[in-house]
C-alpha positions as CSV (number, residue, x, y, z in Angstrom):
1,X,0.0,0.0,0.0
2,X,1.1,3.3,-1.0
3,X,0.2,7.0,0.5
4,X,1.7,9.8,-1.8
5,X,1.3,13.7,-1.1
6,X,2.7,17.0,-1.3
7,X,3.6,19.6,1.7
8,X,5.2,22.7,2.2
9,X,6.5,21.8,-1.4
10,X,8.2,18.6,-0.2
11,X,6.7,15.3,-2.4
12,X,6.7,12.0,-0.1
13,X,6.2,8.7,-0.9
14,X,4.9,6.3,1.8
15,X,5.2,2.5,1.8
16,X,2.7,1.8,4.6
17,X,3.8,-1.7,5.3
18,X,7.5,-1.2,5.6
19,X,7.1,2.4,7.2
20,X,9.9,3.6,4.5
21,X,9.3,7.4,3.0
22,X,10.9,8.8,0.6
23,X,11.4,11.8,-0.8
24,X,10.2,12.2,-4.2
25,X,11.8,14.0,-7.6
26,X,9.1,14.5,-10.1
27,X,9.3,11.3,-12.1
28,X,9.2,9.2,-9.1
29,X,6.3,10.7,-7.6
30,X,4.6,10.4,-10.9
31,X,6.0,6.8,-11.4
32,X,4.8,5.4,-8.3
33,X,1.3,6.7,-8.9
34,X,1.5,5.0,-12.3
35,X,2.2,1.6,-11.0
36,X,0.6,1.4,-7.8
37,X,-2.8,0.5,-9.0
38,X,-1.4,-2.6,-11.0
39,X,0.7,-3.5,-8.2
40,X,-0.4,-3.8,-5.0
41,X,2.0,-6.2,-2.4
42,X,4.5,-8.0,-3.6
43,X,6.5,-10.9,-2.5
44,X,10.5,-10.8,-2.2
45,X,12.3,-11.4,-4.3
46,X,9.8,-10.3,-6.8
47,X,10.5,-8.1,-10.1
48,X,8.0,-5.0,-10.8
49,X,5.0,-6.6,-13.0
50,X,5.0,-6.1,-16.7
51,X,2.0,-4.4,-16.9
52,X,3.2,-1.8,-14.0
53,X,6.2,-1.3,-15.5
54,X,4.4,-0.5,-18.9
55,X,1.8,1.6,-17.0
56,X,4.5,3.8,-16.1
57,X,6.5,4.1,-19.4
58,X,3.1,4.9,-21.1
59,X,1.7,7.4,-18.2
60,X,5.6,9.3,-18.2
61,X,6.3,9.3,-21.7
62,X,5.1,12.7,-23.2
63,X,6.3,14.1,-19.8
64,X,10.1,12.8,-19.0
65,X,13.2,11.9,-21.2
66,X,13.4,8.1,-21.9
67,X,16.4,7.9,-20.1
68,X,14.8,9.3,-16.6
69,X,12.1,6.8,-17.0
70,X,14.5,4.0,-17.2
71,X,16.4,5.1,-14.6
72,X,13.3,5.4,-12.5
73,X,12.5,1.8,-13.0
74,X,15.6,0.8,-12.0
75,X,15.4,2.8,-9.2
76,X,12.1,1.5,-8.4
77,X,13.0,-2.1,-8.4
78,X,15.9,-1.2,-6.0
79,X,13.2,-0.3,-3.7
80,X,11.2,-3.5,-4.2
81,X,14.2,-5.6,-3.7
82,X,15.2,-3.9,-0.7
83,X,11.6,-4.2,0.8
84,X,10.4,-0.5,0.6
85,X,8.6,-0.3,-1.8
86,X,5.0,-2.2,-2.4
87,X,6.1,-4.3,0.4
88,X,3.9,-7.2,1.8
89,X,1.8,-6.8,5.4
90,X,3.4,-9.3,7.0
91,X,2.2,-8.7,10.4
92,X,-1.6,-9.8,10.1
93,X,-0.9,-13.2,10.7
94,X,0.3,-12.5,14.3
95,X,-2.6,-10.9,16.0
96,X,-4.2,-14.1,16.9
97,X,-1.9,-15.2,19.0
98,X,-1.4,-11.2,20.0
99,X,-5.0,-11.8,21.4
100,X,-3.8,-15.2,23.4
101,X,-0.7,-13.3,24.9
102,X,-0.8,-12.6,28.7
103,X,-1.7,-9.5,29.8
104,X,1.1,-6.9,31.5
105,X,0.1,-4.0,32.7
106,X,3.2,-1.5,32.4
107,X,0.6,2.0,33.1
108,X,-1.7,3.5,35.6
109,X,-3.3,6.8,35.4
110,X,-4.2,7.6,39.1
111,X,-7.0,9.6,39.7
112,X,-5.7,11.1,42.8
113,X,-8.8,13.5,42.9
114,X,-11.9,14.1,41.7
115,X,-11.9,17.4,42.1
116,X,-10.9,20.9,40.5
117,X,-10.6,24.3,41.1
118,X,-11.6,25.1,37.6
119,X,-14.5,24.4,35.8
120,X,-13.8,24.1,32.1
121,X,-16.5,24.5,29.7
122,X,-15.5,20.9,28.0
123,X,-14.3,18.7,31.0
124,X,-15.2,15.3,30.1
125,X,-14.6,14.7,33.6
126,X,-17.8,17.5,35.0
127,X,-15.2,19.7,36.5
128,X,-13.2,16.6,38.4
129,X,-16.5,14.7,39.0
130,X,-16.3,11.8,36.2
131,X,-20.3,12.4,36.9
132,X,-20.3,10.7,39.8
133,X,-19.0,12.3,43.7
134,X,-16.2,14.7,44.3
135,X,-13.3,12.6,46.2
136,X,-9.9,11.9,46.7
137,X,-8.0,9.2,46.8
138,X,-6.5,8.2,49.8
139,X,-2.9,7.1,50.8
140,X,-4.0,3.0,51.3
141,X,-6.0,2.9,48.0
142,X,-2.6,4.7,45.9
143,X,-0.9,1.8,47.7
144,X,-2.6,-0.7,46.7
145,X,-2.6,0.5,43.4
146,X,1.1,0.3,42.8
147,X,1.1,-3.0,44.7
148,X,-1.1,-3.9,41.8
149,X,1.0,-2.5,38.8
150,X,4.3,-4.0,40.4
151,X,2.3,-7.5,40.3
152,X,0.5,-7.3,37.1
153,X,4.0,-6.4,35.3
154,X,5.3,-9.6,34.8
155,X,9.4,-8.9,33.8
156,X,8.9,-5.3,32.4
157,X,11.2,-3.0,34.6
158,X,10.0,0.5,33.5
159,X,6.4,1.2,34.9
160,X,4.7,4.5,34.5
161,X,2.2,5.9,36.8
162,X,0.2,9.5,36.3
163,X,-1.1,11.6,38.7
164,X,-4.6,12.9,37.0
165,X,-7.7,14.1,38.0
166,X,-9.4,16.4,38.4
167,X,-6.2,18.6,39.5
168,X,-3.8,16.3,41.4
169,X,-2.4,18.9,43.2
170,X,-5.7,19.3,45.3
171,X,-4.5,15.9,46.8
172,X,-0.3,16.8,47.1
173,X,0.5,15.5,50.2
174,X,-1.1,11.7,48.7
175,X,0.9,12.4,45.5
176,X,4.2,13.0,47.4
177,X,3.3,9.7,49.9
178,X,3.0,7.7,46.9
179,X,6.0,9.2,45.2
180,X,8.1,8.3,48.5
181,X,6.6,4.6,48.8
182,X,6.9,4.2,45.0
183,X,11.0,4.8,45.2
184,X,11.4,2.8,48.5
185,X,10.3,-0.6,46.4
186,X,11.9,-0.3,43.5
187,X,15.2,-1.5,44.1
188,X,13.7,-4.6,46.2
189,X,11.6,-5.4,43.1
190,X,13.6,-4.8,40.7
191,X,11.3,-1.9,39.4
192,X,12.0,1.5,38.0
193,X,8.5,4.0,38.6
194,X,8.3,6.8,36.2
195,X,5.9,10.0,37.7
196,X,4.0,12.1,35.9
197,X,1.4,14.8,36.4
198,X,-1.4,16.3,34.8
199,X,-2.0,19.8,36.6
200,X,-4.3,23.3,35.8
201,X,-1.3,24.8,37.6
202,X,-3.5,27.0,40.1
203,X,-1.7,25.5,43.1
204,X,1.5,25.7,41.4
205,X,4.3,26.7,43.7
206,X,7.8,26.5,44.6
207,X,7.4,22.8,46.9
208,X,5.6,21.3,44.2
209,X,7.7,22.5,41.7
210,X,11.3,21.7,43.3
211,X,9.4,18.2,43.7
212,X,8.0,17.7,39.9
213,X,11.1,18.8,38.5
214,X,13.3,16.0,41.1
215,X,10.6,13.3,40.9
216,X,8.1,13.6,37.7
217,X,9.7,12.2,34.2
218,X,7.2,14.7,32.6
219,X,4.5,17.6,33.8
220,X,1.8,18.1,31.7
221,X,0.2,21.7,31.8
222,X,-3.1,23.0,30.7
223,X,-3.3,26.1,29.0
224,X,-5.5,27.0,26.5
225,X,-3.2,29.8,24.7
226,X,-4.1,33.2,24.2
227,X,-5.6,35.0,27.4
228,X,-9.2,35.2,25.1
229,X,-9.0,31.9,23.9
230,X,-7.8,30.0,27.4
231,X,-10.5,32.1,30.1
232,X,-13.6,31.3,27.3
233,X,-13.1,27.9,28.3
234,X,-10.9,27.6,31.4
235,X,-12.2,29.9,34.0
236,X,-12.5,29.3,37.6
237,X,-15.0,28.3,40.2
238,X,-16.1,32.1,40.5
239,X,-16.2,32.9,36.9
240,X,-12.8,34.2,36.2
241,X,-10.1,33.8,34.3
242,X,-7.4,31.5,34.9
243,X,-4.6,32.7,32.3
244,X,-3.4,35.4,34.3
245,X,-2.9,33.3,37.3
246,X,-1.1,30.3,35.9
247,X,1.0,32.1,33.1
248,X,3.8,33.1,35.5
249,X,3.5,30.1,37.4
250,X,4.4,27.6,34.2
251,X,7.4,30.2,32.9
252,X,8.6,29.9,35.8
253,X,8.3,26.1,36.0
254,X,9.4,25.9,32.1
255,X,12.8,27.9,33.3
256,X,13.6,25.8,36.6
257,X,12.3,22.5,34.9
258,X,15.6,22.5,32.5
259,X,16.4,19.6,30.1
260,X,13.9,17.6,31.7
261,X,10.4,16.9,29.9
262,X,7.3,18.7,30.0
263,X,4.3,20.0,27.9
264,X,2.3,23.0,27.6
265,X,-0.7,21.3,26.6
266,X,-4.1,22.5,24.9
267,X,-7.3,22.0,23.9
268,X,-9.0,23.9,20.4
269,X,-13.1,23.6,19.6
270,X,-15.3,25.3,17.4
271,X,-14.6,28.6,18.9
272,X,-10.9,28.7,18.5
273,X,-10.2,26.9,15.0
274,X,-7.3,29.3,14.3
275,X,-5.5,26.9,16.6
276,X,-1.9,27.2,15.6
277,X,-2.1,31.1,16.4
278,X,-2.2,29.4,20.3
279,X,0.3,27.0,19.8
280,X,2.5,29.8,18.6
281,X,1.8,32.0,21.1
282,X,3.4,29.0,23.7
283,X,6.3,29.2,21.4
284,X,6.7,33.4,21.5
285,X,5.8,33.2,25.4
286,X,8.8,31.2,26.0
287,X,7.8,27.7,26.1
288,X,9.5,25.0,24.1
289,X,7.4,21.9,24.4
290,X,3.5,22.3,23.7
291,X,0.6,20.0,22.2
292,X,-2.5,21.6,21.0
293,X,-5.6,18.5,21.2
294,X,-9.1,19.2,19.6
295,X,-11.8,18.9,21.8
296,X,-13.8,16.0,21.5
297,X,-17.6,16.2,21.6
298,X,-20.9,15.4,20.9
299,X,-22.4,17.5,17.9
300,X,-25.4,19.2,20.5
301,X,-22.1,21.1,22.4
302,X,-21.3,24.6,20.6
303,X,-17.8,24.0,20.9
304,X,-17.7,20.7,19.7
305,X,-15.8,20.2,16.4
306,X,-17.8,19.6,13.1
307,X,-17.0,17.9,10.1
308,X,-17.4,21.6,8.2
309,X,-14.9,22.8,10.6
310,X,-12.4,20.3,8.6
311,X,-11.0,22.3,5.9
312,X,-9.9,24.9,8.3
313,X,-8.2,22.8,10.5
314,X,-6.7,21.1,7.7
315,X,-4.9,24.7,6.8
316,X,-4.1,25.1,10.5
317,X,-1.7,22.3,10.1
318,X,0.0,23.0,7.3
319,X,0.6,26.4,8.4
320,X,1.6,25.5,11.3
321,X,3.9,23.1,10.5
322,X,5.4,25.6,8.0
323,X,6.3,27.7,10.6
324,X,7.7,25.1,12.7
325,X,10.3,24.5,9.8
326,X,10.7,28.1,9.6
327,X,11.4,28.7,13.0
328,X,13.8,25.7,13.2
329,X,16.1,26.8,10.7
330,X,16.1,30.6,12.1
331,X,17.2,28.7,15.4
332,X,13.9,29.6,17.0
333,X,12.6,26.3,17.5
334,X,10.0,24.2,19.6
335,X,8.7,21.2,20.0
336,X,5.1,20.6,19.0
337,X,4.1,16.8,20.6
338,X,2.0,15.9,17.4
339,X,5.1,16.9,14.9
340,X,7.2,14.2,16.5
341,X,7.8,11.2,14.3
342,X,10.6,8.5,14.3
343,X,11.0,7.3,10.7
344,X,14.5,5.5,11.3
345,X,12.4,1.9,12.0
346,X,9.5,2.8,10.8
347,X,6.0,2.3,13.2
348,X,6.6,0.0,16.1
349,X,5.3,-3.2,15.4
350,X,3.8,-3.6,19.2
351,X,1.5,-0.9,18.5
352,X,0.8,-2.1,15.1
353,X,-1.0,-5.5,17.0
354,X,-2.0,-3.6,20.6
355,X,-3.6,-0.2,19.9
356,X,-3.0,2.0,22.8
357,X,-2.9,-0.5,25.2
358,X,-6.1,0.7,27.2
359,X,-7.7,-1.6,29.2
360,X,-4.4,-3.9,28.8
361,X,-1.5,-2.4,29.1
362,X,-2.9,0.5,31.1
363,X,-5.6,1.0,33.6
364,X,-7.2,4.1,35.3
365,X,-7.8,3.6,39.2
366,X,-10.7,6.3,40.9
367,X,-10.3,7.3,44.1
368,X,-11.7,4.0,45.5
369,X,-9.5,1.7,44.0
370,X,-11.7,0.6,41.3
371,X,-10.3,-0.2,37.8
372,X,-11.2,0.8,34.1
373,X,-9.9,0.5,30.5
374,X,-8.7,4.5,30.7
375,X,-9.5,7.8,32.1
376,X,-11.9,8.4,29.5
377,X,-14.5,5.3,30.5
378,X,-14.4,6.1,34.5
379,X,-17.4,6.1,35.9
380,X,-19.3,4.0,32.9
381,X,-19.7,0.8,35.1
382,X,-20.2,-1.3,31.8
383,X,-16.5,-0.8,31.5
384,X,-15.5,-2.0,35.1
385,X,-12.6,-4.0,35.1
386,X,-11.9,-4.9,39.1
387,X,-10.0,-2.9,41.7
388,X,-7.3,-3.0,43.6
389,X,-8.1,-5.3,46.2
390,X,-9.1,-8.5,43.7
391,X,-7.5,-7.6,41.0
392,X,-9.4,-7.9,37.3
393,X,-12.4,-9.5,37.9
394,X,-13.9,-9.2,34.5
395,X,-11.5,-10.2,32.1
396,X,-14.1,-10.3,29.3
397,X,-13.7,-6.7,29.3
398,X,-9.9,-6.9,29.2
399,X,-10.1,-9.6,26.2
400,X,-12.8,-7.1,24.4
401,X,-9.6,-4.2,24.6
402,X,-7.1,-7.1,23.3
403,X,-8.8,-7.0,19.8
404,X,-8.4,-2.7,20.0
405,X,-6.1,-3.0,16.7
406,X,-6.1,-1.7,13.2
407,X,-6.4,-5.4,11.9
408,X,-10.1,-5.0,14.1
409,X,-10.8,-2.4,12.5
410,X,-12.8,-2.1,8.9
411,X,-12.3,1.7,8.8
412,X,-8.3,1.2,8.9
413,X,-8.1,-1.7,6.7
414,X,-7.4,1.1,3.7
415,X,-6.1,4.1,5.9
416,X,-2.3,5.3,5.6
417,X,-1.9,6.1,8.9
418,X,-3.0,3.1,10.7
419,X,0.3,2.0,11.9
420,X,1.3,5.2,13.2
421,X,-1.9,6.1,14.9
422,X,-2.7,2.3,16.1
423,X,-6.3,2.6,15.3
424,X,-7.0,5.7,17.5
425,X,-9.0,6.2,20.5
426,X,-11.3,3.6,21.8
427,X,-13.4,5.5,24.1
428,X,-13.8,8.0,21.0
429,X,-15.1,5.2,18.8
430,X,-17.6,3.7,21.5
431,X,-18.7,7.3,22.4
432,X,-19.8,7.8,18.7
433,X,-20.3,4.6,17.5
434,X,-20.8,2.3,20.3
435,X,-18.0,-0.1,19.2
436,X,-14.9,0.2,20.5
437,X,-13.9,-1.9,17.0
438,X,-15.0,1.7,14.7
439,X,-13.6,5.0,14.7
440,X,-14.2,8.9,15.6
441,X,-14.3,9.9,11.9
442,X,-13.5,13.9,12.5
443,X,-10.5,12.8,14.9
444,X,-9.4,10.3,11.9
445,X,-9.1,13.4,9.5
446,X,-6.7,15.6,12.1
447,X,-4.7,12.6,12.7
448,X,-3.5,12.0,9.4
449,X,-2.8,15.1,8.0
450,X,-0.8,15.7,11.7
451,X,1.1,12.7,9.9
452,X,1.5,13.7,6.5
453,X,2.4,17.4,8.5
454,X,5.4,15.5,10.8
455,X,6.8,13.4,7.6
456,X,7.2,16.4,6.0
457,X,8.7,18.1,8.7
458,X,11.0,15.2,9.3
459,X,12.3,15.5,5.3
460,X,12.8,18.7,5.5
461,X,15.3,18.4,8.5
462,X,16.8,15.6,6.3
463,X,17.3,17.7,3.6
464,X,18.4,20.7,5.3
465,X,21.4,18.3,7.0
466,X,22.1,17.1,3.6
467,X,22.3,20.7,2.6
468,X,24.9,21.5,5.4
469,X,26.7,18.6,4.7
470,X,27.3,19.1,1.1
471,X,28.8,23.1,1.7
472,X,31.5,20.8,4.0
């Protein structure tokens, strides 16, 4: 399977199954499109089929010299050969015993309280709530919860743990307990914890932040961008505003936090499509590592993002990611989360067969110690899972998340960017579809042309070092 396009002026080439891209002259671009319906996936070794080959010489003849289009065969059968071009899926065949693998659970997202101090007008969690009673978790149940993780992880050494809510920092002194008890097993069972924290930033100080930046991996941090855009959406309690009260607070975190990782981190709707204008104004406020997420919601909410709003969006991107080039080679650079692609192995073959791993891999715990697939199904009991105390107690649920894969999926069967995006979100797909098997159509569209976006970014880095090498 083949994906082709053109950004920023850059031409790409995709081989889906092999993950290769290539940058495209002309007569390759125009080559591959000539063959690629005749051709489909070959077997190694394999020569290009007569009737491709022909497809090509009579689509490129009034158009290129003979000699390019002979060379461009050549080059194309190169590419077959060395299995990047038209290569074969040869990963299908695996998920079936994918499915009978055991389960390790390497994630938790803790909801260490469900409760805020803000009341955003898109929380899918009703302002902390999850719907259901304001709480927070206590010391016993976060114990129990890592007790779980550590047994549940079979051999796997790295295990990651998020401190979510609601705002976490309403519960700190629970975070830093299970911070402390985390470390103090580790070494006994042969474990390495990795912290994280989600936080609004309105309790934001200096003890918190000496302690994020000495114990948390990563700090994510919710702003909305411009002062307009983020108190529409993100105000208070009372009513308010919230940008000018955090704004100084994450600089000031950004500066002390160093080389370590964090992420200013977004949301857009209907009433902000202009999107990368927010994500830019991260970049000129000082910040260096941002992500910019659409809101996802159902088509009665004002806000919520509409399949007219597409086009727009689509624009956003590119422009956004023209920038990002831009500002990269003025030496102005940043980081944006959904521009970050590894092409050097192409997509990881685990998340080709796994999804995201909800509801395997990784489990959300509430406040009482009960488990589910992710933060986005709490509180929907048809997606209980167990707790802390027993364990999984309905693994029919857990085997249902097991088949969360693109193979599982009719809508990706066809869809370029199903290895990188493993199929997307299952809570989307069962809050629109009610199938966690289908797929959130409008979120489908922003996800690949973030892809095609990234790719392009990524070649034009490549060529810009290939530039700088060639003046040496």
């Amino acid at each position: 399977m083949i994906h082709q396009f053109i950004n920023n002026g850059i031409a790409i080439v995709m081989d889906i199954n092999s993950g290769s891209v290539h940058v495209a002259d002309p007569v390759f671009y125009d080559a591959v499109a000539a063959a690629e319906p005749l051709v489909g996936e070959l077997e190694r070794p394999c020569p290009l089929p007569e009737e491709a080959e022909a497809a090509v010489r009579d689509s490129l003849k009034d158009r290129y010299p003979e000699a390019e289009i002979e060379e461009v065969l050549e080059a194309m059968q190169a590419l077959i050969d060395a299995e990047e071009l038209f290569t074969k899926d040869t990963y299908r065949e695996f998920v079936r015993d994918f499915k009978a693998r055991k389960t390790v659970v390497k994630a938790l997202c803790l909801h260490i309280a469900h409760d805020c101090n803000l009341a955003c007008r898109y929380c899918f969690a009703g302002e902390g709530e999850y719907h259901g009673r304001r709480a927070l978790m206590s010391y016993e149940v976060g114990k129990k919860a890592l007790d779980f993780l550590v047994e549940n992880s079979g051999l796997r050494q790295n295990l990651e743990v998020d401190f979510f809510g609601g705002e976490p920092t309403m519960n700190w002194e629970v975070v830093k307990q299970l911070v402390e008890y985390g470390r103090s097993i580790e070494k006994a069972r042969g474990k390495r914890f990795r912290f994280t924290l989600t936080t609004n930033g309105v309790l934001l100080n200096d003890e918190i932040t000496e302690f994020c930046n000495r114990e948390m991996s990563n700090v994510v941090l919710s702003l909305d961008g411009r002062k307009e855009v983020n108190d529409r959406m993100r105000p208070t309690r009372n009513g308010k505003g919230s940008y000018d009260i955090i704004v100084p607070k994450f600089l000031k975190f950004a500066e002390l936090r160093g080389d370590k990782d964090y992420f200013i981190r977004g949301t857009f709707t209907h009433e902000n499509l202009e999107f990368s204008e927010d994500v830019l104004h991260f970049a000129d406020l000082g910040f260096r590592k941002m992500s910019m997420e659409p809101v996802v919601a159902g088509p009665e909410e004002p806000y919520a993002i509409r399949e007219e709003d597409l086009p727009v969006i689509m624009e956003q991107y590119d422009r956004l990611a023209a920038e990002y080039v831009k500002r990269r080679r003025e030496g102005r650079g940043f980081v944006f989360f959904h521009f970050q692609i590894d092409l050097r192995q192409g997509p990881c073959v685990a998340k080709r067969l796994s999804g995201c791993g909800s509801g395997t891999e990784y489990l959300a715990v509430t406040p009482w110690g009960d488990l589910y697939p992710c933060h986005q199904f709490v509180g929907d009991e048809r997606f209980l899972l167990g707790n802390v105390d027993e364990g999984i107690t309905r693994p029919d649920i857990r085997d249902e998340f097991k088949l969360c894969n693109v193979y599982a999926k009719p809508k990706c069967k066809e869809c370029f960017a199903r290895f990188y995006c493993s199929g997307g979100c299952a809570a989307n797909s069962f809050k629109f579809h009610g199938s966690l098997t289908d797929a959130y159509d409008i979120g489908c569209e922003m996800q690949k042309k973030r892809i095609e976006c990234a790719i392009m970014i990524k070649a034009a880095e490549m060529t810009d070092a290939a530039a700088e090498r060639d003046k040496k």
